[in-house]
DOZA-35488 format. One record per residue (C-alpha): residue number from 1; residue in three letters; x, z, y. Coordinates in nm, 3 decimals. Layout:
<pts>
PT   num   residuo      east        up     north
PT   NUM       ALA         X         Z         Y
...
</pts>
This chain:
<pts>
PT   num   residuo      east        up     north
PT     1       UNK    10.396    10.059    10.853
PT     2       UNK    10.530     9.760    10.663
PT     3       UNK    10.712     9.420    10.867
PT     4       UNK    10.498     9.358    11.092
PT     5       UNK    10.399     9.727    11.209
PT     6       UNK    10.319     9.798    11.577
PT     7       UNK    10.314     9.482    11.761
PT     8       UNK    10.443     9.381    11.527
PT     9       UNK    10.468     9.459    11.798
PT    10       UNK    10.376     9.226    12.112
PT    11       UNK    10.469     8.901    11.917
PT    12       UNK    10.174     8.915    11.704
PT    13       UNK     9.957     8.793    11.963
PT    14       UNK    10.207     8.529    11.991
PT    15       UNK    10.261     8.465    11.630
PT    16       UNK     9.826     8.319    11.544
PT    17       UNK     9.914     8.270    11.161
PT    18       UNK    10.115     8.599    11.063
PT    19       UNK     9.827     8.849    11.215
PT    20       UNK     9.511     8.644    11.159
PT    21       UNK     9.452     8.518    11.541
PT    22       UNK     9.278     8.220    11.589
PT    23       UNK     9.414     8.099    11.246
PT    24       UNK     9.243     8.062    10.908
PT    25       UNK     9.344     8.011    10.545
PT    26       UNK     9.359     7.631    10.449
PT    27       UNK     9.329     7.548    10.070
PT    28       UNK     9.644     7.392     9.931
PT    29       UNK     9.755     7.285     9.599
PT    30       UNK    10.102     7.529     9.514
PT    31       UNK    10.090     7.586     9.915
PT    32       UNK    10.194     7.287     9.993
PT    33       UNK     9.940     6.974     9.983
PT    34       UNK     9.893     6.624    10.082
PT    35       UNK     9.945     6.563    10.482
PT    36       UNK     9.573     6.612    10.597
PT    37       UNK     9.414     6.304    10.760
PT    38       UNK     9.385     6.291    11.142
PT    39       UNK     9.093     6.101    11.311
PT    40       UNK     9.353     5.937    11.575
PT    41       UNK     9.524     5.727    11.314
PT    42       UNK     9.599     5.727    10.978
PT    43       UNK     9.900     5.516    11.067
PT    44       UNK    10.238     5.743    11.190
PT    45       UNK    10.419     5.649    11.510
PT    46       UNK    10.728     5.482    11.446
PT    47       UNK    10.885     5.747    11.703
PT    48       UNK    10.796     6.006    11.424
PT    49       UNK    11.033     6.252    11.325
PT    50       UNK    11.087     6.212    10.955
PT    51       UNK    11.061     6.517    10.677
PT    52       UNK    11.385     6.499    10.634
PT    53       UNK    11.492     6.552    11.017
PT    54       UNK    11.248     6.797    11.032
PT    55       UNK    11.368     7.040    10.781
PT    56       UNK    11.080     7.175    10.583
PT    57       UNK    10.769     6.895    10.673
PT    58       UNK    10.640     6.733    10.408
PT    59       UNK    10.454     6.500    10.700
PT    60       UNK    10.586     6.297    10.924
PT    61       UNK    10.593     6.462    11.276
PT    62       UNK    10.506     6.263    11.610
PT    63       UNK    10.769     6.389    11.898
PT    64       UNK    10.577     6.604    12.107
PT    65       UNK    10.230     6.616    11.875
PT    66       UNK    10.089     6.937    11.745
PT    67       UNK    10.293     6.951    11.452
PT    68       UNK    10.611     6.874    11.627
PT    69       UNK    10.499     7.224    11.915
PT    70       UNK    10.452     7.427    11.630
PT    71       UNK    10.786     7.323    11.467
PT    72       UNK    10.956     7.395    11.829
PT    73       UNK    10.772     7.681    11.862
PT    74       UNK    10.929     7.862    11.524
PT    75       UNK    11.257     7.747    11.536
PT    76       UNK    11.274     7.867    11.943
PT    77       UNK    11.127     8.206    11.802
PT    78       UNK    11.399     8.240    11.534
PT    79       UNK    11.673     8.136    11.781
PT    80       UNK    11.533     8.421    11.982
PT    81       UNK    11.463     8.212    12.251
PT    82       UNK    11.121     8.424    12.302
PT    83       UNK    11.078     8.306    12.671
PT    84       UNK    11.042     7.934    12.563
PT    85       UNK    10.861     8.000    12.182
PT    86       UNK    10.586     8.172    12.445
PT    87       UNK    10.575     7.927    12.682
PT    88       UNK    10.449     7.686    12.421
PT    89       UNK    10.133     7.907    12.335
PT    90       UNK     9.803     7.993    12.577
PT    91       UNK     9.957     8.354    12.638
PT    92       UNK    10.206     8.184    12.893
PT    93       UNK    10.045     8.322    13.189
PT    94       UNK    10.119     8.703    13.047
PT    95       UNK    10.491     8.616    13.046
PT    96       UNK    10.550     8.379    13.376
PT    97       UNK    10.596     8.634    13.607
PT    98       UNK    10.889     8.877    13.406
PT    99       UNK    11.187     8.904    13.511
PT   100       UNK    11.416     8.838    13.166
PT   101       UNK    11.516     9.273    13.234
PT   102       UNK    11.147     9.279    13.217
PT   103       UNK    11.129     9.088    12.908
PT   104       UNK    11.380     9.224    12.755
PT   105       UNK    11.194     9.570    12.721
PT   106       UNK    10.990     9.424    12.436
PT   107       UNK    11.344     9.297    12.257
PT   108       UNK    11.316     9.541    11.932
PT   109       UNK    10.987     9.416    11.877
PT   110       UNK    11.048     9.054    11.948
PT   111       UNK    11.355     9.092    11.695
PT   112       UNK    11.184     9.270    11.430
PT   113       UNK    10.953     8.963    11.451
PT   114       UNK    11.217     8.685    11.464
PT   115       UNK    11.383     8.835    11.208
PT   116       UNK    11.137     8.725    10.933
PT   117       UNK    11.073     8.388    11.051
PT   118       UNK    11.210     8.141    10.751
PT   119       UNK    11.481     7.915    10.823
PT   120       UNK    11.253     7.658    10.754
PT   121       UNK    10.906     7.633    10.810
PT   122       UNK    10.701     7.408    10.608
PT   123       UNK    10.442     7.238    10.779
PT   124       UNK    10.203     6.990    10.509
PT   125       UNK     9.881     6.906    10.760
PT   126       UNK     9.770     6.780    11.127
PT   127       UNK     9.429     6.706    11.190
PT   128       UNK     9.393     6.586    11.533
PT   129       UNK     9.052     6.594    11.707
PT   130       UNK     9.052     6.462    12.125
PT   131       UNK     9.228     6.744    12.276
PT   132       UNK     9.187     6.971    11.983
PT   133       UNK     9.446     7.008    11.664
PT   134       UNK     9.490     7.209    11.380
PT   135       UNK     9.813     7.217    11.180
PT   136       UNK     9.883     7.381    10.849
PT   137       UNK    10.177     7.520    10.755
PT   138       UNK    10.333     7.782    10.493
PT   139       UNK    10.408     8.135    10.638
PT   140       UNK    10.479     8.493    10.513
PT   141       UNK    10.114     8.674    10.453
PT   142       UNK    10.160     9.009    10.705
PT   143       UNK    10.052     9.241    10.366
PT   144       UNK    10.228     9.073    10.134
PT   145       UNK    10.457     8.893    10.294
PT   146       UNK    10.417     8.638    10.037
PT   147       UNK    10.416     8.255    10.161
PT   148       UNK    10.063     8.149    10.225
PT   149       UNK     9.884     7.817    10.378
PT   150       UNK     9.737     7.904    10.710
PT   151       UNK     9.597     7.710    11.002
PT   152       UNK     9.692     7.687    11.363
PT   153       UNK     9.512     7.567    11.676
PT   154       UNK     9.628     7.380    11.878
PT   155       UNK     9.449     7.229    12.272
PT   156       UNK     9.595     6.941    12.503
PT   157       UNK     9.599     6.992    12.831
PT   158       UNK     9.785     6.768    13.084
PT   159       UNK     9.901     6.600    12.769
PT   160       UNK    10.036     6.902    12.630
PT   161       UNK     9.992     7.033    12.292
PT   162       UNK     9.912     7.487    12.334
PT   163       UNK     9.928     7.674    12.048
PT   164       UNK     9.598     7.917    12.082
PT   165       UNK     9.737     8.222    12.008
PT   166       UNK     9.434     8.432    12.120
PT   167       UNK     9.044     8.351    12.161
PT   168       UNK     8.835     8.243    12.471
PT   169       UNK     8.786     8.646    12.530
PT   170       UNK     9.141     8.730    12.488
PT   171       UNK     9.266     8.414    12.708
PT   172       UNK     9.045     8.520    13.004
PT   173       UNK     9.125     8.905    12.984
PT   174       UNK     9.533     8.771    12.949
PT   175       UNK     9.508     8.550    13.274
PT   176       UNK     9.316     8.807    13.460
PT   177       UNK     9.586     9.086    13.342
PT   178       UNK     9.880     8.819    13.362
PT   179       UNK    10.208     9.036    13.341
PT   180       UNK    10.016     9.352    13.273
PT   181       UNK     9.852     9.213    12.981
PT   182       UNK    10.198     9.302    12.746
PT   183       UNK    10.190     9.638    12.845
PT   184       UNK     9.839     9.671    12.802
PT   185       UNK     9.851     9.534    12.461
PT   186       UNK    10.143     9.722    12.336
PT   187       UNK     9.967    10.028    12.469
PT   188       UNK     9.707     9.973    12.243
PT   189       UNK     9.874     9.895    11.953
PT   190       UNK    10.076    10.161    11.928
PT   191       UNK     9.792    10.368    11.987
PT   192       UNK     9.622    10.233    11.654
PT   193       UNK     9.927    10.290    11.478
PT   194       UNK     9.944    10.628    11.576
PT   195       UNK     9.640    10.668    11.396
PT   196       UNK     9.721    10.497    11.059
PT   197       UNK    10.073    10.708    11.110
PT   198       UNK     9.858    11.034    11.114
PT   199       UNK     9.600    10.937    10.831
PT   200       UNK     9.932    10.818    10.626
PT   201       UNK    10.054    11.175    10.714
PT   202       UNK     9.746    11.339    10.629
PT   203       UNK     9.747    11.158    10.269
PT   204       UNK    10.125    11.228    10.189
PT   205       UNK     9.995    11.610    10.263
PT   206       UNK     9.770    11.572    10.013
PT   207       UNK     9.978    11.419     9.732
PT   208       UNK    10.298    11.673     9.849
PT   209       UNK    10.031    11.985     9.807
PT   210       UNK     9.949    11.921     9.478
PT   211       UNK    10.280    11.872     9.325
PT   212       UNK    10.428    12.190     9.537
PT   213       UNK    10.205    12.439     9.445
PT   214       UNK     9.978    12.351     9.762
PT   215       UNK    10.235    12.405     9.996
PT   216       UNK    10.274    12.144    10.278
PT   217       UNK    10.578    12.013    10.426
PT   218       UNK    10.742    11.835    10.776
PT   219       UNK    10.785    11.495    10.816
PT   220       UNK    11.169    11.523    10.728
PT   221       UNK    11.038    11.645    10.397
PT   222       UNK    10.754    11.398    10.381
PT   223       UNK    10.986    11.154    10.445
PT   224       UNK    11.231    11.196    10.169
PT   225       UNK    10.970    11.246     9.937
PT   226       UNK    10.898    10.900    10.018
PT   227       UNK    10.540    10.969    10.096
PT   228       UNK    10.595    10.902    10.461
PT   229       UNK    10.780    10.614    10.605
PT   230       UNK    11.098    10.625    10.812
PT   231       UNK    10.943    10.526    11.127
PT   232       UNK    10.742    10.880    11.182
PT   233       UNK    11.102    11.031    11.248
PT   234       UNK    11.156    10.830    11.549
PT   235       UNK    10.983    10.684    11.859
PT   236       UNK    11.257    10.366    11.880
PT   237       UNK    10.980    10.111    11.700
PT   238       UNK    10.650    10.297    11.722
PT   239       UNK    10.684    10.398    12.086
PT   240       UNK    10.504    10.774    11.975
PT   241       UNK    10.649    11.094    11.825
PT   242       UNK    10.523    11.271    11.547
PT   243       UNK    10.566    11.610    11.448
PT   244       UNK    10.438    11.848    11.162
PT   245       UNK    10.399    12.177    11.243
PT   246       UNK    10.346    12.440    10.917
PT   247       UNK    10.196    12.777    10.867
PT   248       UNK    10.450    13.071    10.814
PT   249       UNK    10.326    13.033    10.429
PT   250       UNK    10.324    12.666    10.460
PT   251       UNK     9.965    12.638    10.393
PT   252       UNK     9.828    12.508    10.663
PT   253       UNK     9.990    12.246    10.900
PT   254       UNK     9.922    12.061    11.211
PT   255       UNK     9.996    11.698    11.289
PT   256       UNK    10.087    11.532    11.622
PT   257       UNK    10.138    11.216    11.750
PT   258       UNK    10.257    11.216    12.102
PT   259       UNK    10.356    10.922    12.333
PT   260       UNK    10.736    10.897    12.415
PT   261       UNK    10.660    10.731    12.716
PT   262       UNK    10.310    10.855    12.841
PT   263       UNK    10.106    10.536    13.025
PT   264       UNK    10.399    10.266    12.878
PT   265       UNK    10.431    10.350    12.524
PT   266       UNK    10.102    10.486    12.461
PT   267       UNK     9.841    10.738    12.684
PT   268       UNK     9.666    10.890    12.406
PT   269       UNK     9.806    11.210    12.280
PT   270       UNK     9.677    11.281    11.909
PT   271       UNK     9.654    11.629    11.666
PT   272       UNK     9.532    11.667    11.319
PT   273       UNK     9.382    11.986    11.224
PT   274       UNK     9.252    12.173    10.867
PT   275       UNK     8.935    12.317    10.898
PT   276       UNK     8.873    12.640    10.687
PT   277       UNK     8.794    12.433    10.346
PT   278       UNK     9.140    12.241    10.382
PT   279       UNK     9.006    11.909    10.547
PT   280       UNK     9.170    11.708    10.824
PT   281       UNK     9.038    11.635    11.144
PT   282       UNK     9.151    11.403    11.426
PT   283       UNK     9.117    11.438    11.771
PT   284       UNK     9.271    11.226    12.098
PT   285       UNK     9.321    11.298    12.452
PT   286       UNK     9.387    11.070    12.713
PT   287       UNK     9.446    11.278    13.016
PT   288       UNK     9.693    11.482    12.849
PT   289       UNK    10.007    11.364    13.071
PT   290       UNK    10.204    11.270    12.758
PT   291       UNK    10.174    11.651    12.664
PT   292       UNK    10.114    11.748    12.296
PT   293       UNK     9.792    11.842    12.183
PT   294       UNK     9.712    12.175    12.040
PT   295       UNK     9.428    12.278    11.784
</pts>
């Protein structure tokens, strides 16, 4: 599933630039260009933090601006201070009311995400608009994980710079859903990933049949092959289980992806099936209780 795989997990929605929300590419010459010019001023506070203070700029940084949240907002995220790295985008309201036990449910996949944050993050553009912003900065692409130039929005409100993590749709479904929205979202992601888990399965079938005289194999097999990551032999970081189930001759097979924790870690219970001419099909079940499907 790659770095940032099932939330990758819930900090995705959190982290705009590394999963494409509310961010965009910005063009930059060797990823790092001239400071972009803001419409408030062209001339710097002399209260602004200097590149050299702040590790990594090549702009000088007003305390408290956009490009001095989104600064905070990385280094409290690799300090794995998650509570107060969230606080500072518009998906606040989803996290105000947990408990820090609460929180700390989602710890693997806020790690996995912290983990991967640079020491320094190199922010080269501010363009501030009223109570609007966009800053660039340089950031691991999620496929490639190659550093790339992307932009993040920012809104004031009460004199407050937000990262927008999410869109308008996705901030009003996240305040309606407030604590529930976490949940709600990791539900679904693992969900999707179940999918892509399957379809990966269904192609490493493929590839393992034709090199074994069109035998299949299980997922421990699959797996050492290296056809089929690591993560389909446990539910720790992709909250589902998956199993492969072969034919006395080997033959055939059936695929499953069941949730480990029906209605928390996922509520859709998945099998892949041959049909007669050897082709795969996928079905889902929600009110399967966390039981695994049959053909």
């Amino acid at each position: 599933m790659g770095l940032f795989r099932t939330f990758a997990l819930i900090l995705v929605a959190v982290l705009p630039c590394f999963l494409g929300f509310g961010c965009a590419s910005a063009t930059a010459t060797n990823g790092a260009g001239p400071a972009m010019s803001s419409n408030k001023s062209s001339v710097q506070s002399t209260n602004s933090v200097s590149a050299n203070a702040a590790k990594g700029a090549t702009i000088p940084i007003d305390p408290n601006g956009p490009a001095d949240t989104v600064r905070l907002f990385y280094k409290d995220l690799r300090e794995r201070k998650f509570r107060e790295a969230i606080f500072l985008t518009n998906i606040r309201p989803a996290i105000e009311g947990l408990t820090d036990m609460e929180l700390k449910e989602f710890q693997v996949d806020f790690e996995a995400i912290a983990g991967i944050v640079p020491p320094e993050i190199q922010i080269n553009g501010e363009i501030v608009s009223g109570d609007r912003a966009t800053v660039t900065v340089n950031l691991p692409d999620p496929e490639t994980e190659e550093n790339k130039v992307q932009s993040i929005k920012l809104r004031r409100e009460n004199d407050v710079w937000t990262i927008l993590s999410t869109d308008e749709t996705a901030e009003k479904n996240l305040r309606r859903e407030r604590t529930n929205y976490f949940y709600q979202l990791r539900i679904q992601t693992h969900e999707n990933e179940a999918r892509k888990m399957l379809d990966r399965i269904i192609k490493a079938e493929m590839v393992y049949s034709l090199q074994n005289e069109k035998n299949y194999a299980d997922i421990p097999v699959l797996v050492e092959a290296g056809l089929v990551p690591d993560d389909a032999k446990s539910a720790d970081s992709t909250g589902y289980n998956y199993a492969v189930t072969l034919s006395t001759d080997k033959k055939k097979y059936t695929a499953t992806a069941t949730p480990a924790e029906y209605g928390k870690s996922g509520r859709l219970s998945f099998v892949t099936t041959l049909d007669a001419k050897g082709t795969a099909h996928l079905n889902s079940k929600i009110n399967n209780g966390g039981k695994t499907m049959s053909n």
